[in-house]
C-alpha positions as YAML, in Angstrom:
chain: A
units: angstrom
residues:
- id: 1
  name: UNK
  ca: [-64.01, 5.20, 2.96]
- id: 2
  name: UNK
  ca: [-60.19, 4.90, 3.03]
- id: 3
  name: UNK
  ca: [-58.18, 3.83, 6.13]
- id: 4
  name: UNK
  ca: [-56.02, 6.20, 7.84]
- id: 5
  name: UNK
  ca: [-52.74, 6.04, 7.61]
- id: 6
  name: UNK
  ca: [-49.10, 7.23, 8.83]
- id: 7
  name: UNK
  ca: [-46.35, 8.02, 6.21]
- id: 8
  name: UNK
  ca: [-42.58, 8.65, 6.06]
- id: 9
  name: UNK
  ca: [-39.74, 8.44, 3.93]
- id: 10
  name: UNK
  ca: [-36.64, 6.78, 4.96]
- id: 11
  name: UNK
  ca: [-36.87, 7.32, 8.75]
- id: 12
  name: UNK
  ca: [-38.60, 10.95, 8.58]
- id: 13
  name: UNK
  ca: [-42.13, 10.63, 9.59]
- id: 14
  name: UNK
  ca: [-44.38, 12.94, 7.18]
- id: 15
  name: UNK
  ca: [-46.94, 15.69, 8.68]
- id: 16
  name: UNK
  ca: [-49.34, 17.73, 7.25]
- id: 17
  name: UNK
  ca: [-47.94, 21.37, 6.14]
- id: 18
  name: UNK
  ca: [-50.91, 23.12, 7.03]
- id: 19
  name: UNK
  ca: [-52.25, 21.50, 10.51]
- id: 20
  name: UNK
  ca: [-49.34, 19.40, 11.45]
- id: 21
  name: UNK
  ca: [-51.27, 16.31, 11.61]
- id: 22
  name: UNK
  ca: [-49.58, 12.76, 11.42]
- id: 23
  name: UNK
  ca: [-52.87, 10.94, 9.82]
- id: 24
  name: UNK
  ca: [-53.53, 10.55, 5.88]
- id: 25
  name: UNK
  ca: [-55.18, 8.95, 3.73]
- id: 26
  name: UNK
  ca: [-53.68, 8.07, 0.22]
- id: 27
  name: UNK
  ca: [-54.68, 7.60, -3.31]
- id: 28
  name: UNK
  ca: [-53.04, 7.75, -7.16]
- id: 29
  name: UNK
  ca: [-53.04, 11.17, -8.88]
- id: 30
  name: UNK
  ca: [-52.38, 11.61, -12.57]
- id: 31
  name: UNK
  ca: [-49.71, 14.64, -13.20]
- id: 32
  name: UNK
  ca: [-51.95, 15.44, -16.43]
- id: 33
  name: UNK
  ca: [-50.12, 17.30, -19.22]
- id: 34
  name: UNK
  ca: [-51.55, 19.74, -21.49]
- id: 35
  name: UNK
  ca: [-49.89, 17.64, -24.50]
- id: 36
  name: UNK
  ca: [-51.06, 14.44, -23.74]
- id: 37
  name: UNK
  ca: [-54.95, 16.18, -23.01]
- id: 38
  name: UNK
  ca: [-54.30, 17.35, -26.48]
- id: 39
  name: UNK
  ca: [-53.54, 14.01, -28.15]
- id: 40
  name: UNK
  ca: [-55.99, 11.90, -25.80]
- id: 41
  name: UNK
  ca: [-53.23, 10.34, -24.58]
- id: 42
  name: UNK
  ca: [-54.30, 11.36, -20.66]
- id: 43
  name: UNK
  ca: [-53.81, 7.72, -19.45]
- id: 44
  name: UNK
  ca: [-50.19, 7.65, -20.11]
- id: 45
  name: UNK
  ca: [-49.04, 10.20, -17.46]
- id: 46
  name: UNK
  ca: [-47.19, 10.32, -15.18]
- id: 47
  name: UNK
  ca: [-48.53, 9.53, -11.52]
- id: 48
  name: UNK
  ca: [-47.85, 10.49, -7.86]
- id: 49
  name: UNK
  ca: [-48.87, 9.24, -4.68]
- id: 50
  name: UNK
  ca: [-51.66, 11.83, -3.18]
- id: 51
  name: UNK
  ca: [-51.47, 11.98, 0.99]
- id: 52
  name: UNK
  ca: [-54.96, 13.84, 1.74]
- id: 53
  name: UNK
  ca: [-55.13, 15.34, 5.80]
- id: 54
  name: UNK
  ca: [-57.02, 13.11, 7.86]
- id: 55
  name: UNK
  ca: [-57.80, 16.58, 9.52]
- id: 56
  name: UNK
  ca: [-57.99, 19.47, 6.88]
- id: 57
  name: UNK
  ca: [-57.86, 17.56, 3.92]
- id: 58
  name: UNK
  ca: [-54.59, 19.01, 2.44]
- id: 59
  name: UNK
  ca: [-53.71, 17.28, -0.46]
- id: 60
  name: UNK
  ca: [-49.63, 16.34, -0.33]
- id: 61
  name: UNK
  ca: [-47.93, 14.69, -3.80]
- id: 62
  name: UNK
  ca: [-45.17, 12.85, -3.91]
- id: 63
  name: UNK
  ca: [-43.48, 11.38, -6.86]
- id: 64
  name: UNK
  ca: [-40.79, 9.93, -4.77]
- id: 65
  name: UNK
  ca: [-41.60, 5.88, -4.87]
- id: 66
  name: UNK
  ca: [-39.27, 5.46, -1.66]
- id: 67
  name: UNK
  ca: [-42.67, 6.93, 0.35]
- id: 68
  name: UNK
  ca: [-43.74, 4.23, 2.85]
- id: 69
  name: UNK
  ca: [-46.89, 4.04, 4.55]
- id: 70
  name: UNK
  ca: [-48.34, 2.47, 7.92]
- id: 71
  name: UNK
  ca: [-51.30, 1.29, 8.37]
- id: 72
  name: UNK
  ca: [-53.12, 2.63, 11.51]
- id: 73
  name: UNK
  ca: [-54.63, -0.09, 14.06]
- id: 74
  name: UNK
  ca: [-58.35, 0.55, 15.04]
...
């Protein structure tokens, strides 16, 4: 299973918009076009980081590459 993690971009921590948590856990999503479904060309979108609630599971995207994230200490 993923790690938890904290997020924030610049110095503005990022919370969850539904629960107001402070824990995520992140993975790549695709931004999958209809026209590149259509030509089988799926593997050449465009991608965003995906922040999923540690708590509700609320998925966040953000295309903005200036995202940073923290590793949480167990």
């Amino acid at each position: 299973m993923a790690k938890p993690v904290h997020a924030a971009i610049g110095e503005k921590p990022i919370r969850c918009q539904v629960c107001d948590n402070d824990t995520f856990r992140e993975r790549e999503v695709k931004l999958n076009s209809t026209g590149m479904e259509f030509f089988n060309m799926a593997w050449a979108n465009e991608s965003a980081n995906g922040l999923i609630c540690w708590t509700c599971g609320y998925v966040h995207l953000f295309v903005n590459r200036d995202i940073r994230l923290y590793r949480i200490r167990e």
